[in-house]
Structures are given as structure tokens and as C-alpha cells.
N, C-alpha and C positions, 0 to 999 in steps of 0.2 A: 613406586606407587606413591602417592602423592595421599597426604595424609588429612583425612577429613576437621576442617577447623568447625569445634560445635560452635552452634547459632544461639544467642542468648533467647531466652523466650519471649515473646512478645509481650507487650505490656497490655494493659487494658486500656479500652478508651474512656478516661476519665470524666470527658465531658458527652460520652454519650452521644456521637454523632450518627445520622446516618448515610447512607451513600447520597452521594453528590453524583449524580452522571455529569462528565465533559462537555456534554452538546447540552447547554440547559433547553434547546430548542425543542428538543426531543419531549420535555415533561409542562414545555409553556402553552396555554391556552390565554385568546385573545377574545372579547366580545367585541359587541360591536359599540363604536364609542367615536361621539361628535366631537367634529374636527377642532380642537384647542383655540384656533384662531375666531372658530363662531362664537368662541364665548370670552371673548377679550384677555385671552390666554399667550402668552410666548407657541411658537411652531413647534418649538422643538419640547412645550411641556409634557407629556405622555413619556419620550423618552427619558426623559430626566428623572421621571419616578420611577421610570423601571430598570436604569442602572441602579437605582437605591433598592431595589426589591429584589434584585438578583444576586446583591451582593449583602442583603438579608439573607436569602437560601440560602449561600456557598457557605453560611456557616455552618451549616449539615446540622443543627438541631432544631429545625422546623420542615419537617417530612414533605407537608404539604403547607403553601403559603397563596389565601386570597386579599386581591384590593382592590375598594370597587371607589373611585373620586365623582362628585355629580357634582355640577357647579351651575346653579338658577335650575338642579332641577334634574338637568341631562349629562349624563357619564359622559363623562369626556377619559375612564380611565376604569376598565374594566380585564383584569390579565389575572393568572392562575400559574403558579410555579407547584410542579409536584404532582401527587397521586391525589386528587379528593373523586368522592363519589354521591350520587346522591344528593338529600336535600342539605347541602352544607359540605362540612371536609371531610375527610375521609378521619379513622378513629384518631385521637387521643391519645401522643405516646410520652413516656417519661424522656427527657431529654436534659443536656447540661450536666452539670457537676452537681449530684444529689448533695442534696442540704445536708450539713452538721449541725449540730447542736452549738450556739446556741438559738439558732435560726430555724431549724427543724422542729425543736422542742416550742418555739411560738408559732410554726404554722400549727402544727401537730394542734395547738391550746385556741387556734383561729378558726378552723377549718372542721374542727371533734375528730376528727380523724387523721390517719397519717397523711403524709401528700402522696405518697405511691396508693392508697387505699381511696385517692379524694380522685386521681386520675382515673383508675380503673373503673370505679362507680360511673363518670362520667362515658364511661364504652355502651354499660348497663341498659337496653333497649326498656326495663323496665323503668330506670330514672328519666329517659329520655322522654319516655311517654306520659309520666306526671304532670302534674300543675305544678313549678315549683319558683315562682316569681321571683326572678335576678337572680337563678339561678342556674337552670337548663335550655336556655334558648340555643333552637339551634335553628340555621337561617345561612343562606348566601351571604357574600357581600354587597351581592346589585339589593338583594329584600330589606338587610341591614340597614343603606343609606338610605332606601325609599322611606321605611318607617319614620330615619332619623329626620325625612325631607317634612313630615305631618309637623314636629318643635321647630327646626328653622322658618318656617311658612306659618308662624302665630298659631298652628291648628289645627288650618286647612289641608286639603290636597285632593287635587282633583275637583273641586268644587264644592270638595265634601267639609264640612267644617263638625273637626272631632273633638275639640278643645277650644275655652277662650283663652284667647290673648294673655287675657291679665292670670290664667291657671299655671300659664309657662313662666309668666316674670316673677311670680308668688313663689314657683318650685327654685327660682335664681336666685335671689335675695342671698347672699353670703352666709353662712350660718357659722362660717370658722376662717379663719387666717387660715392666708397663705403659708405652708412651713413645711420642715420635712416630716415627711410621713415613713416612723422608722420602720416601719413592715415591706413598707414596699420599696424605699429607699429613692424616693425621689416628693418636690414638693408639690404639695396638692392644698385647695381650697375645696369646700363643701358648701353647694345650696340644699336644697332639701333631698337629696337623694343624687344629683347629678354633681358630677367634679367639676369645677370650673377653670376656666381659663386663667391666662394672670400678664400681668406688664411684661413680665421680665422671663419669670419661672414657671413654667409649666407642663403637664402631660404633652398639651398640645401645640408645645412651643412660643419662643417670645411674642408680645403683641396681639393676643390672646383675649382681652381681657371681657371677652361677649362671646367668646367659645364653650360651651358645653359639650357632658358625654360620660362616659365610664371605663374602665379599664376592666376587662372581663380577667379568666381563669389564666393567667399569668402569658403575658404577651397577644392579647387578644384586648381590641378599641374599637368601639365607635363614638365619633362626634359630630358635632353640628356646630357651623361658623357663621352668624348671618352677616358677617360685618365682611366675608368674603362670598358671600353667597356659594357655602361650602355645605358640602355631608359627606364622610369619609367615613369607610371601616376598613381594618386592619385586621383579619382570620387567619390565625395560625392553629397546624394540630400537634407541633411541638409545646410539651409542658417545661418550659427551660427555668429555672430559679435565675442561678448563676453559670454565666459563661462567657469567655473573653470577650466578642463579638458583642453583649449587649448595645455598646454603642451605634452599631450600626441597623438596629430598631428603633431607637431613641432618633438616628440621623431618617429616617425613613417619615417617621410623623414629624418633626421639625423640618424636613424638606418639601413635604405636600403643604405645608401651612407655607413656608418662606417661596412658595415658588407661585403660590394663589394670591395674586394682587387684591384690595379693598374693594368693594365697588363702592359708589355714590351713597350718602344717605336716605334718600329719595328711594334707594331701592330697597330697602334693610324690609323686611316682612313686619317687623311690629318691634 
């Protein structure tokens, strides 16, 4: 008889993944999205951004992942990895390598609350339903870029004129250097409320430097590019701090920015 060799126990998963199915096919949804070449785009741009968002989910701590690209206007880049439901993604789950101190102890002093108690709140159909400005929006990706299309467009949209011109250049005006920002650990500039773009360094990647937008509840962006005639959001329902993969989020918004050529100045909205 052949003697049973015991199995060590299994370890935890540190970083908090979730399942990954094989067939990403099986969890991807496609809108409908103008042809790349109608808008002086490379052929093959759509797919380029969706091996970068594919290989976003495979790091299994982003459950469900949307992105919606408009460029002068019209989605040229509308795709869905994962489970969402509803108006927006599907819940808010903790994800990554939960925070230690001394990084936990400044979101914990950021946030008034822990970051497991800041996620959960965030499920809460009652915070959902408040007024809680720059804090609970919840929205598509196609609704995301549209809104973000009224700042790219001076204002307007649809022939509707919601803001002046000079109310968006006023809210731009630099209000701080470019530098690292040690909370969230990458470098950011501030106009009056919006992160700005930058030469070199940026959310939104190099050559930036008339790109606006905000980074939401950790791995969660929209921005606006008029110097590419660009509106892009980035929705995740993974809350990840820290995990190996982050580069390849960072590689996902510096690949839709590096792969959307300039347009003309003639065309820039204001």
C-alpha cells in the first residue's frame, strides 16, 4: 500500500484575486463604435486598446472592468470585461494586497474611515442615493465620456451651451506643481479642482500638457484631451491599493493617450 504523502495547506491569496475565466470572451461585451479610420485613427486602434485591457483583467483584481474612448465626439472604443450590472459596474470589492501601516494608517487619517469600511459604504444603496459631490457618482463609461465631452467642447454639447469658455480655462490655471503626490504615489499637477496633464509626467501620460480629469476611488479615471480631441473613462469595481500588475493600468491610460494622434489647432474647441 502505497503511503499517503500529506499536502501542505494552501496559502492565502495575498493579493486578493478573483477568478479569471480562460475564454475572456465569454465575460466581454462590445458596443457599438465608429470605425477608427473615420476619425483619422490607425485600423487596427480599438484593438490595441483591448489587448491593454485584457491584460488589465488577467490581473484578477478588477472583478469587472469598463472603457469607453470618443474621439471629436464618437466612440470609437466602447468594450466591457467582467460582471457589471445596471447603471454602472457591478458592486465594489476589496482587491490587492490590503494596506499596512504605514500606508493604511494615512488612508485610514484621508478617507475618516478605514479603507475596508470606505469600500463597503460605497455598496450602501443609501450613500448611493445622496448628493455627495466628488464623491458617489455613479455612471457608465459611454455617460462618463459624454459628460466629460460638455469641458472638451468649451461648454457646449449638443448645441446646448452649459458653461463659458473662459469658466473651464479659470478652473485650468495651474494652482500647484507638477510632483509626487506621496498618497497616491505618482506625479500630479492641480487646477482648481481638475488634475492636470504634464510634459513629461503624468496621470494621463507624456505630452499631456492640456489634458484634464480626476482619478476616482482607487483605479477609477476620466479625462478630457482637446489637443487630441479625446474623452476617455477608465471603470473598475476592483478597490486595489497595491499589486504587482499596477503597471499595466498605468500602461492601459498612457497607451490610449500614446496611440490618439494631435489633431490641427483650428480644431482644439477653445
Amino acid at each position: 500500500m502505497l503511503a499517503r504523502v500529506p499536502t501542505l495547506p494552501r496559502l492565502p491569496d495575498l493579493v486578493r484575486r478573483s477568478h479569471i475565466p480562460e475564454d475572456l470572451d465569454s465575460v466581454a461585451s462590445i458596443g457599438a463604435e465608429v470605425a477608427p479610420t473615420d476619425l483619422g485613427l490607425a485600423p487596427d486602434y480599438a484593438e490595441r486598446i483591448w489587448r491593454r485591457m485584457r491584460l488589465v483583467y488577467r490581473s484578477g483584481v478588477h472583478p469587472a472592468i469598463q472603457v469607453c474612448v470618443r474621439r471629436h465626439g464618437q466612440v470609437v472604443f466602447d468594450r466591457a470585461l467582467g460582471h457589471a450590472h445596471g447603471n454602472g459596474l457591478a458592486h465594489n470589492y476589496p482587491t490587492g494586497m490590503p494596506p499596512l501601516p504605514p500606508l493604511s494608517s494615512a488612508m485610514d487619517r484621508l478617507l475618516g474611515i478605514s479603507f475596508a469600511e470606505a469600500v463597503e459604504t460605497g455598496n450602501d444603496p443609501a450613500y448611493l442615493s445622496v448628493i455627495a459631490p466628488a464623491a458617489n457618482l455613479v455612471s457608465t463609461a459611454v455617460e462618463f465620456t459624454r459628460f466629460y465631452e460638455i469641458f472638451r467642447r468649451g461648454g457646449e454639447l449638443d448645441g446646448v451651451r452649459l458653461m463659458r469658455p473662459g469658466t473651464i480655462a479659470a478652473a485650468l490655471v495651474p494652482q500647484s506643481r507638477i510632483e509626487p503626490d506621496l498618497m497616491l504615489g505618482m506625479n500630479f499637477g492641480f487646477g482648481y479642482g481638475p488634475m492636470l496633464g504634464g510634459r513629461v509626467f503624468s496621470l494621463f501620460g507624456p505630452d499631456t500638457r492640456r489634458a484634464f480629469g480626476h482619478l476616482g476611488f482607487t483605479n477609477n479615471v476620466a479625462w478630457a484631451d482637446p489637443e487630441r480631441a479625446l474623452t476617455c473613462a477608465v471603470l473598475t469595481s476592483g478597490k486595489p491599493i497595491l499589486y504587482p500588475e499596477v503597471a499595466r493600468w498605468i500602461g492601459l491610460l498612457y497607451g490610449i493617450t500614446s496611440e490618439t494622434p494631435k489633431v490641427a489647432e483650428t480644431d482644439l474647441a477653445f
